[in-house]
C-alpha positions in Angstrom: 58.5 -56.2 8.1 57.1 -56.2 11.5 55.9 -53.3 13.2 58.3 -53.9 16.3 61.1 -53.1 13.7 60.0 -49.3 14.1 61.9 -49.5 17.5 64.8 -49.0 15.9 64.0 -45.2 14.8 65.9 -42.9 17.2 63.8 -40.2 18.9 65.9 -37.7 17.2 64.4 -38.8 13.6 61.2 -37.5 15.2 62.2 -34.0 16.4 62.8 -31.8 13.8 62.7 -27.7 13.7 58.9 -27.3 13.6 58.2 -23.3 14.8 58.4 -22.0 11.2 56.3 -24.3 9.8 53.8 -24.6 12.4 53.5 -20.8 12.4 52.7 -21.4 8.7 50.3 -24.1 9.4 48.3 -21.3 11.7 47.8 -18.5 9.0 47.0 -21.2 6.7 44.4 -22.5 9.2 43.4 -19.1 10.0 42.4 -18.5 6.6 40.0 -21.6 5.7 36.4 -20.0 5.5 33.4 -21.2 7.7 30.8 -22.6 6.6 27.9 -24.9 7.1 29.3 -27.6 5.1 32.6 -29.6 7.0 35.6 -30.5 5.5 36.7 -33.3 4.5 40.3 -34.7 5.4 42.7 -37.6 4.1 45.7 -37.8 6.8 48.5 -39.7 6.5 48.9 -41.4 9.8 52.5 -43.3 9.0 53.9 -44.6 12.4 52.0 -45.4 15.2 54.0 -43.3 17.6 53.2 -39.7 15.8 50.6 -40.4 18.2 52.7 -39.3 21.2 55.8 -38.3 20.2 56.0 -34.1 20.0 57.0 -34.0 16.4 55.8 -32.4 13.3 53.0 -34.4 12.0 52.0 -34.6 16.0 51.8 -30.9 16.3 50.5 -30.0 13.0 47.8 -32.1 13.7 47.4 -30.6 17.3 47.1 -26.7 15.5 44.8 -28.4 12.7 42.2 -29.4 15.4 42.7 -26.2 17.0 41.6 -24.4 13.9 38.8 -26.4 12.3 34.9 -26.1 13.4 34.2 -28.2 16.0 32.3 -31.5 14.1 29.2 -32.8 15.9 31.0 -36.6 14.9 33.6 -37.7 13.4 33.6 -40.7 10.8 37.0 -42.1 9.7 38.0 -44.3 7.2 41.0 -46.5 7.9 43.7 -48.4 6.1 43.3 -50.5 8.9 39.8 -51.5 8.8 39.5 -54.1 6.2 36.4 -56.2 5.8 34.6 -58.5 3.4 31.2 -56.4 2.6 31.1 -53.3 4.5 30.6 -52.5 8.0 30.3 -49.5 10.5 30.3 -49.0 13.8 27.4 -48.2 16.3 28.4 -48.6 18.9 27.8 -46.1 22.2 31.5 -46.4 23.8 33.8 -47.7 21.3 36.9 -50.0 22.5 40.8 -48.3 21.7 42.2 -50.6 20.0 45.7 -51.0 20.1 46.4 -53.0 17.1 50.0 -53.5 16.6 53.3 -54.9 18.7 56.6 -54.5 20.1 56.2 -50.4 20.7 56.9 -48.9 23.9 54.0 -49.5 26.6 53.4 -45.5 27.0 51.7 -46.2 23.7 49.7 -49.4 24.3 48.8 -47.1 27.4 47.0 -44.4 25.3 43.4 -44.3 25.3 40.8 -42.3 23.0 37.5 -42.6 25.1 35.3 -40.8 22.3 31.7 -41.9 22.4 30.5 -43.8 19.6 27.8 -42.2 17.3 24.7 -44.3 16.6 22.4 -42.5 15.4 25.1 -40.8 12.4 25.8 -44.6 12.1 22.3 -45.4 11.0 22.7 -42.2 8.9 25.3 -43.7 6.8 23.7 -47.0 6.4 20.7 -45.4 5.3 23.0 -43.3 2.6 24.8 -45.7 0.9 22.3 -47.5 -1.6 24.7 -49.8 -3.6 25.6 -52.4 -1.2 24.2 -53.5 1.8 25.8 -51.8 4.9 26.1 -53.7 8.1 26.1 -52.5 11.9 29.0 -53.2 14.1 29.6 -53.3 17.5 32.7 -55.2 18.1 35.4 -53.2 16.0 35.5 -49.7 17.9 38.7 -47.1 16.9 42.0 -48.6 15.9 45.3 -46.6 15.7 44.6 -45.3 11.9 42.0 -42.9 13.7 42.7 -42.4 17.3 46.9 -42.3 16.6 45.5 -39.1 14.5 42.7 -37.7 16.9 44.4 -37.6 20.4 46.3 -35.4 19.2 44.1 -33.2 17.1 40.5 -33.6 19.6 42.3 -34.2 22.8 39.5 -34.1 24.7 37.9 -37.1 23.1 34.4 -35.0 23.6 33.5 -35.6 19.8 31.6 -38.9 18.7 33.7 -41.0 16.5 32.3 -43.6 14.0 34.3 -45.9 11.8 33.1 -47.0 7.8 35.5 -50.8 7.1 36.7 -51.0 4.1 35.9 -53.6 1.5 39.2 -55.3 0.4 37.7 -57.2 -1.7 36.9 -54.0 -4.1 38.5 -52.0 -6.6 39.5 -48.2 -5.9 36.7 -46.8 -8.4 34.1 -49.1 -6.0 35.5 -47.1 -2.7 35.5 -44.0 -4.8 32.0 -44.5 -5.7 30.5 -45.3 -2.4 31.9 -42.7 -0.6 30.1 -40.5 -3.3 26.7 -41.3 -1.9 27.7 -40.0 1.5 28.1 -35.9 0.9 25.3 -35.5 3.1 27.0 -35.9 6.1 29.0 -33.2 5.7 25.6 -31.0 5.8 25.1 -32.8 8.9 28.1 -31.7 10.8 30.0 -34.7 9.7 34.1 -34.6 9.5 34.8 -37.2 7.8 38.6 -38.6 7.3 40.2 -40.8 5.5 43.4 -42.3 7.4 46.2 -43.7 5.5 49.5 -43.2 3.2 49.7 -42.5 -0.6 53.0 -43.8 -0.2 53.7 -47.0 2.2 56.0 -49.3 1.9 57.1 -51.1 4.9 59.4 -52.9 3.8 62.0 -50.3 2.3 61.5 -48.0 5.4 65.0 -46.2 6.1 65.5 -46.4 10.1 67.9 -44.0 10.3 65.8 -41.5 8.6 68.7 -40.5 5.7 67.2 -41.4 2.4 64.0 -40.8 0.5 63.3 -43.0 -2.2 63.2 -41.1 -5.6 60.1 -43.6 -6.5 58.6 -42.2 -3.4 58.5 -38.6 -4.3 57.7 -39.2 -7.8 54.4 -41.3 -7.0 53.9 -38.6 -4.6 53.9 -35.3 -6.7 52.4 -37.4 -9.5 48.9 -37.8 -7.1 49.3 -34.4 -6.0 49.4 -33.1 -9.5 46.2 -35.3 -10.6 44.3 -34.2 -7.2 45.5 -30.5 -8.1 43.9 -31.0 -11.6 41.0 -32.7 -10.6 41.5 -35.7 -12.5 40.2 -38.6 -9.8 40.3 -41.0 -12.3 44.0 -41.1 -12.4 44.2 -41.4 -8.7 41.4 -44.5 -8.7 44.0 -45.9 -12.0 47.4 -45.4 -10.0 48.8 -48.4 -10.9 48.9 -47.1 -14.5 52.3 -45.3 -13.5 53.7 -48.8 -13.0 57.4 -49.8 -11.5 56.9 -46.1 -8.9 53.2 -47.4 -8.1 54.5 -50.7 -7.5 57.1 -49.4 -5.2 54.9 -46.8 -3.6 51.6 -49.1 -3.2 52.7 -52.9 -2.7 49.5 -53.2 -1.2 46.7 -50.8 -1.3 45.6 -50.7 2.0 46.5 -47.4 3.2 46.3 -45.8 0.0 42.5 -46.9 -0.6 41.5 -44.2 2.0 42.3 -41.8 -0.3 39.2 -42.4 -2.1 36.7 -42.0 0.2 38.3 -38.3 0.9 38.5 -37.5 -3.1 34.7 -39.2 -3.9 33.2 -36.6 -1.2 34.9 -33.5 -3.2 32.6 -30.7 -4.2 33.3 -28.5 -7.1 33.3 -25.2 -4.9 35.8 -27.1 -2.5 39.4 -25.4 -1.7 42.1 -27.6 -1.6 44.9 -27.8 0.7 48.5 -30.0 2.2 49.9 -30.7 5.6 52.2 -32.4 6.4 53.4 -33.1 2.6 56.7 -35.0 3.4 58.0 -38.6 2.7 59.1 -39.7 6.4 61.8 -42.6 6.8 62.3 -42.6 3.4 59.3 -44.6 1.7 56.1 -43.4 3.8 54.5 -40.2 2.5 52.9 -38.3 5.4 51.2 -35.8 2.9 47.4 -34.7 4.0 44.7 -33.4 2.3 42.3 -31.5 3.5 38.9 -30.2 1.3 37.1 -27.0 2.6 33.6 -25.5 1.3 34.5 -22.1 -0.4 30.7 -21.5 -0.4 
């Protein structure tokens, strides 16, 4: 499926009710304690125009950054930084990179002119000891973070950083790594994961009328194993064959996941936005994990 088939959702798909559950979203956000220690999110980007379009998952993630403690950097983790070996970035003024085709030019328009965050950069290569972490200064922020961050840090006043991830691994090796790099989040650190549990292109409903039972299955089965804390049947969710092989024909976006579940702390709360399948076989459900302590 090719990305310019998204052209064919009508705006109206987009621009559901959203007063009631935004006003929700606010005494949810309202409630999150603060602490010295910073979340840790796993967003479900889905399609490229939630980036400018006024819907839901736009404005939910507008009031998210509105309520969470302002990060000295951001790192994100995106389904759409895949690498051989592992890279991140360190550069000063990463590029926008508009890394898709045939949407409408008010989006290849959009810039996120965040300044880049060396010196966390070196941080994080520093962390992680078991495998050998590379600088990068040719990538800069594609649409899995700044799709999600012009909307949430508008301003584009917060260094942003981006970790590749290794394709070439497993999900317990992302799991893993991302372990070794809970000291960020002492360090002012929000780091995100950006993805989809659920994404598959190819059986996307245009016209916004069906969601796949497979869809919603795979979907409340991870939220029931992150709700449990049992990681290792997230990491093993091909286990739950034919509706993991519907849901996750390619673990790209769903390997993000990881890296937001490998940084949670036992005293962390643990709450959804945004928990909807969107055009019938892409699950939009976040996560985000907040200190307690």
């Amino acid at each position: 499926m090719k990305r310019k088939d998204f052209l064919k959702i009508g705006a109206a798909a987009f621009l559901a009710p959203t007063a009631m559950k935004l006003q929700s979203l606010k005494s949810w956000a309202d409630g999150l304690p603060h602490t010295d220690i910073m979340p840790v999110m796993f967003v479900g980007h889905g399609n490229p125009m939630n980036a400018i379009m006024r819907n839901e998952f736009h404005q939910t993630w507008q009031q998210l950054g509105n309520a969470l403690p302002k990060p000295k950097a951001i790192l994100s983790v995106s389904a759409h930084w895949l690498t051989r070996g592992t890279y991140v970035t360190a550069m000063e003024k990463p590029k926008t990179i508009h890394d898709f085709g045939g949407f409408p030019k008010e989006l290849f328009d959009a810039e996120y002119p965040a300044p880049g965050a060396p010196d966390f950069a070196k941080d994080t290569m520093s962390l992680i000891k078991t495998t050998d972490v590379k600088d990068d200064y040719q990538w800069g922020l594609d649409h899995g973070t700044w799709s999600v961050l012009l909307p949430m840090f508008p301003k584009a006043d917060i260094p942003v950083f981006q970790l590749s991830i290794d394709y070439s691994k497993p999900p317990q090796y992302h799991y893993e790594l991302s372990q070794q790099l809970k000291e960020l989040r002492r360090k002012g650190v929000l780091i995100m994961g950006s993805g989809n549990i659920v994404h598959n292109l190819g059986m996307v409903d245009f016209e916004g009328k069906t969601t796949f039972s497979w869809a919603s299955e795979f979907d409340q089965k991870i939220k029931g194993y992150i709700d449990n804390g049992d990681h290792q049947s997230v990491i093993h969710y091909d286990k739950l064959g034919s509706i993991a092989s519907m849901a996750v024909p390619t673990n790209d976006h769903y390997l993000p996941l990881m890296y937001t579940l490998g940084l949670q702390d036992k005293k962390d709360n643990v709450s959804y936005f945004n928990d909807k399948i969107d055009l019938g076989s892409v699950a939009m459900r976040s996560i985000l994990l907040s200190s307690g302590s």
